[in-house]
Structures are given as structure tokens and as C-alpha cells.
C-alpha positions in Angstrom: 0.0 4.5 -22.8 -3.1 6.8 -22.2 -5.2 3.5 -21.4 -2.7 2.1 -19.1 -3.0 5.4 -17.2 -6.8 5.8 -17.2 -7.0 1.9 -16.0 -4.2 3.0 -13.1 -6.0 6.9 -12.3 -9.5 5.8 -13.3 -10.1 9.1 -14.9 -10.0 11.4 -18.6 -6.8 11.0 -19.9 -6.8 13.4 -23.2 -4.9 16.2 -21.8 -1.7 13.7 -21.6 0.6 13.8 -24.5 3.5 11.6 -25.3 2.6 9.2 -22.4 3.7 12.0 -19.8 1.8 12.4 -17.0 1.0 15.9 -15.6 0.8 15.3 -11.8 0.0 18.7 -10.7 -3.8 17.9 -12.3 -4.4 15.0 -10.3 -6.1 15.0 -7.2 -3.5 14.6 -4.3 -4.8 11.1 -3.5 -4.3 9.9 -6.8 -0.5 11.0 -7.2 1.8 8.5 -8.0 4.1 8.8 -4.9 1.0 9.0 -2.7 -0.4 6.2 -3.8 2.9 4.3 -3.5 3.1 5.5 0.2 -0.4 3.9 1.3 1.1 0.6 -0.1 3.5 0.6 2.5 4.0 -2.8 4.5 2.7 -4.5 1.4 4.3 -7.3 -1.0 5.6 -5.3 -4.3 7.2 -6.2 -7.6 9.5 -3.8 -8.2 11.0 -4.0 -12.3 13.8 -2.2 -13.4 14.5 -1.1 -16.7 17.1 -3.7 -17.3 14.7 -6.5 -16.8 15.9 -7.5 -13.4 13.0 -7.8 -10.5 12.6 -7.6 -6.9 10.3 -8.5 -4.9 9.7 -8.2 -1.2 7.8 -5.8 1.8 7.9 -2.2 1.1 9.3 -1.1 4.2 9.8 2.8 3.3 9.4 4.9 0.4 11.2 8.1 -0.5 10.1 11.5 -2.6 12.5 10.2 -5.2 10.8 6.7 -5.2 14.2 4.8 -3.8 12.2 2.1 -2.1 13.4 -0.8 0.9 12.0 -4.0 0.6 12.3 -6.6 3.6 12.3 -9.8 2.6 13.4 -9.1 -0.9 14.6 -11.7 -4.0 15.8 -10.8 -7.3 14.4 -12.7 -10.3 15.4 -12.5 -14.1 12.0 -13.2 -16.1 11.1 -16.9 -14.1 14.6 -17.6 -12.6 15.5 -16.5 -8.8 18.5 -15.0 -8.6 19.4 -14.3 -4.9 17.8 -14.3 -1.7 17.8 -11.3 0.2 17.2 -9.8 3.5 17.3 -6.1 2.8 17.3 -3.9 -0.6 17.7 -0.6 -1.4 15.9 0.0 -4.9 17.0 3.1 -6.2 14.1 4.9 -7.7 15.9 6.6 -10.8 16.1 3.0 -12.1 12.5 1.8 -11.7 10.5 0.8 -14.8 7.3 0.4 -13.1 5.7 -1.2 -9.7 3.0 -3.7 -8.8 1.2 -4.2 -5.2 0.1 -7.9 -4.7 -3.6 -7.8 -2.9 
């Protein structure tokens, strides 16, 4: 887990412990919600923890990480699911994000 975070904060990871992240040592522009805000109007993958994925435009972001997505489908592994115009992803059941360059 410790590598996964150095590749995502670019930075010294030994302090973390069980894969937790202390956010109060980061530098602000490397916290996790305020790097997830400058993605905004951006293409996402957003997975849940139950395996289920969305993807779509990241309209707006909360402090709780519930996201909107524009746009948005729903995919289990390679199979589309639905077609969306507008989801509300709430963040207490993300498992983890990726921005598309």
C-alpha cells in the first residue's frame, strides 16, 4: 500500500502505518480531496467497493467525496450496464478514483 501511495503523493511514505494515510502531513496541494477538486470537468472512473463502476464528467465534488458525474455509465468488470445522464456517487462507498488524461 505504502508504494501505491508514494507513486500517487510522490513523496516518503514511512511514517504511514497500516495503509492509513495521515493527511494533516501533506502539503495542502497534495490532499486527497484537493486534488480530486482540480480534476473537476474531467472524465473519471469512479469504483465502488462492490465492484460496480461509473464513469463519466465530474461535474462537482463534495468534502465527503459524494461526486456528480455528467454523462455517466455503469459497468460491471467489461459489461455496460446502463446509460446515464446524471449520477450522484456517494462518497462513503468509493473504493478508489482514476482521472483519464
Amino acid at each position: 500500500m505504502g508504494a501505491f501511495i508514494k507513486l500517487l503523493y510522490g513523496e516518503d511514505v514511512s511514517h504511514i502505518q497500516l495503509g492509513v494515510l495521515d493527511v494533516n502531513s501533506l502539503e495542502p496541494s497534495k490532499k486527497p480531496l484537493n486534488i480530486l477538486v482540480k480534476q473537476l470537468k474531467n472524465h473519471v472512473n469512479i469504483t465502488l467497493k462492490n465492484g460496480v463502476t461509473y464513469k463519466g464528467t465530474m461535474t462537482k465534488c463534495d468534502g465527503h467525496m459524494n461526486i456528480i458525474l455528467e454523462g455517466a455509465t455503469e459497468c460491471k468488470g467489461d459489461k455496460l450496464i446502463a446509460n446515464y445522464g446524471s449520477v450522484l456517487v456517494r462518497g462513503n462507498n468509493i473504493l478508489y478514483i482514476s482521472v483519464e488524461k
